[in-house]
N, C-alpha and C positions, 0 to 999 in steps of 0.2 A: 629604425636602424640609423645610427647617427652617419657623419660624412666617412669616417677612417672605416668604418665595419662597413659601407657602401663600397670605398675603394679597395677594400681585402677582397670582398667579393667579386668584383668585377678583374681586379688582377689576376684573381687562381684564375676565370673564365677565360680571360684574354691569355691565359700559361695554357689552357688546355688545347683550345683553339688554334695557338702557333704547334703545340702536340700535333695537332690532329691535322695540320698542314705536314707535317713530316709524315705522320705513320697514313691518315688517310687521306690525302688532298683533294680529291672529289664528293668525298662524302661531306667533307667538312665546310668543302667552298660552297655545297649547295645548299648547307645549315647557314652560311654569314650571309648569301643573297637572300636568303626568304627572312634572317630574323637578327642581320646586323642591324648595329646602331652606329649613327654616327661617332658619340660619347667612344668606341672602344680605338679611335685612330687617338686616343691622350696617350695612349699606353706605348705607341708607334712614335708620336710626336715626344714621349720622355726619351726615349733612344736613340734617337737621333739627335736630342738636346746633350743624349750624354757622348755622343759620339762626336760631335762639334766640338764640344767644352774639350775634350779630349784632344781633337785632332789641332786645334788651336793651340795649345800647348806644347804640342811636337812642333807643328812648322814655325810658330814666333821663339822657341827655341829658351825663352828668357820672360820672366813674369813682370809684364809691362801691361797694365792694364787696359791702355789704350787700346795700343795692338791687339792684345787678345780679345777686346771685345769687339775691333774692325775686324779681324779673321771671322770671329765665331757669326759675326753679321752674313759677314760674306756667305758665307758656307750654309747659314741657316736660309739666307733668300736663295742662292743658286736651287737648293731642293726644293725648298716649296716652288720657286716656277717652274722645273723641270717636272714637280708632281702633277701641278696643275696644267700644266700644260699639257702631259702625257694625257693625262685625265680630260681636258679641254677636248682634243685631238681624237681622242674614241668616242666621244660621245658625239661629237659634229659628226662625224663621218657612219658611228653606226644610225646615227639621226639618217640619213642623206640613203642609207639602204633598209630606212624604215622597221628599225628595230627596237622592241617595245620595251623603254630601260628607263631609267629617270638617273641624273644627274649624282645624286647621293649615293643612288646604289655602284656607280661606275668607281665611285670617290672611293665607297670601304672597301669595293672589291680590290680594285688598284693599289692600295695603300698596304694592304699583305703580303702583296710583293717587293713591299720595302726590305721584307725583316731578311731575306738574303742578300740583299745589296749593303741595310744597316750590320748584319753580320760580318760579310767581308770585310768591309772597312773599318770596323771596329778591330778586328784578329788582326789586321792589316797594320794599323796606329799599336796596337801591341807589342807585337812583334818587333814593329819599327825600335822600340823604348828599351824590349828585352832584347833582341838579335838586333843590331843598327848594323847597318851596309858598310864596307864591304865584307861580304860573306867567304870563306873561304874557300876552297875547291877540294876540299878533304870529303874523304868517306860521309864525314859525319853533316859537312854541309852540304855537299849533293843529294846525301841522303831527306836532309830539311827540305831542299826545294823541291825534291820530289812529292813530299808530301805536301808541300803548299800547293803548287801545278792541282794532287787528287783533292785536294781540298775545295780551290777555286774552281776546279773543271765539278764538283757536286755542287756547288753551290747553284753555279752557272745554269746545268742543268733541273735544280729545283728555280731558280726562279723562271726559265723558260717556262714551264710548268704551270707554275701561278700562272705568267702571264696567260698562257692559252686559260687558264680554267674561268682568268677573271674576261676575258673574252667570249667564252664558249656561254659561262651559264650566267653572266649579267646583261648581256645581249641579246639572250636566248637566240642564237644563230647559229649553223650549223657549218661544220669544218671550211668550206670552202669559204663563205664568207667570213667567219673569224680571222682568215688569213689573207682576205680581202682586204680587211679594216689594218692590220698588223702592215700589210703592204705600203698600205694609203698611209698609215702614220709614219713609218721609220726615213722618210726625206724628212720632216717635220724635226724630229726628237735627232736625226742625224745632226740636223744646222744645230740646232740649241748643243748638243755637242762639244760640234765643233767649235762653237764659240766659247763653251766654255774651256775649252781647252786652251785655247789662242788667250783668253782673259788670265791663264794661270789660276783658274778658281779648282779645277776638277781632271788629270789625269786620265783617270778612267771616271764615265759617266755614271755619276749618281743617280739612275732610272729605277 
C-alpha cells in the first residue's frame, strides 16, 4: 500500500475513533490504551495546525506574512507546552502513587482530549468571521447565545469525560485516585493559565 492509500486508511480510523469518543467513550478509550499508536496524534496535530492558521488570520486581521507567521508560532508553542506539560504533570504524579503507565500511552490518551477543546475554538474563530461582535440583543441574537452557552456547556462536559477516562484507564487507577492526580495537577496547568492569559497568547486555556 503506497503512503496516500496508508493515509486514507488511517484517516477513516482516526474518523471513527473520534465516532466512537461521542457515541461510546468508554469503549473506545479502552480500545486507544491497549492498541493506540503514537502515528494517530498527526491527525490531532493537522487540526490544530488548521486551527492556528485560522485563528492567525482573525487576530492579525490583515495578510502580513510576518505577523501571521509570529501569531501562528505563538499559538502553535503555547499548546504544545500546555500539552506537554498536562501530560508531563499526570504522569509525574501518577508515577509518585505508583501507577503502572508509560509515558506514550499518557501522550495518545491525553491528546483526544484535544478534539473538544480543537472543536471549540475552531466554531469559536468561525463564528467570530461569520457573526463578529457586537451581537445584538434581539430574539434572534439571544437566541444565538443561547445556543452557543448549549454548545459550549456539551463540549465542556465531553471533554471533562475524556479527561476522567484518559485518567481512569491509562492509569489504571481507580476513582479516588484519578481525582487524586486531577487534584495534584490543576495548581500546575492553573499557573501555566494564567500566564498565558497575562502573556495575551490564550483567553480561555487551550488544555
Amino acid at each position: 500500500m503506497d503512503l496516500i492509500g496508508m493515509l486514507v486508511v488511517d484517516a477513516v480510523a482516526f474518523g471513527r475513533t473520534v465516532a466512537g469518543l461521542i457515541i461510546r467513550p468508554y469503549e473506545t478509550y479502552r480500545r486507544i490504551i491497549k492498541h493506540g499508536k503514537v502515528g494517530e496524534l498527526v491527525f490531532i496535530a493537522a487540526a490544530m495546525v488548521l486551527y492556528f492558521s485560522l485563528a492567525s488570520l482573525v487576530k492579525v486581521a490583515s495578510f502580513r506574512p510576518f505577523l501571521l507567521t509570529q501569531q501562528f508560532t505563538l499559538l502553535l508553542w503555547a499548546s504544545v507546552s500546555g500539552a506537554l506539560l498536562s501530560v508531563g504533570c499526570i504522569y509525574v504524579t501518577s508515577r509518585l502513587l505508583r501507577a503502572r503507565t508509560t509515558f506514550a500511552t499518557v501522550l495518545i490518551a491525553w491528546s483526544y482530549t484535544l478534539i473538544p477543546t480543537i472543536l471549540w475554538f475552531l466554531t469559536t474563530s468561525l463564528l467570530y468571521v461569520i457573526l463578529p461582535p457586537p451581537r445584538t440583543t434581539s430574539a434572534l441574537g439571544i437566541t444565538f447565545s443561547l445556543l452557543f452557552l448549549i454548545f459550549s456547556a456539551t463540549l465542556l462536559w465531553w471533554k471533562i469525560t475524556l479527561c476522567y477516562l484518559t485518567l481512569r484507564f491509562s492509569l489504571k487507577l481507580n476513582l479516588a485516585k484519578s481525582v487524586l492526580v486531577a487534584v495534584l495537577c490543576a495548581p500546575v496547568l492553573a499557573w501555566w493559565a494564567v500566564n498565558m492569559y497575562r502573556w495575551g497568547v490564550f483567553k480561555v486555556p487551550f488544555l
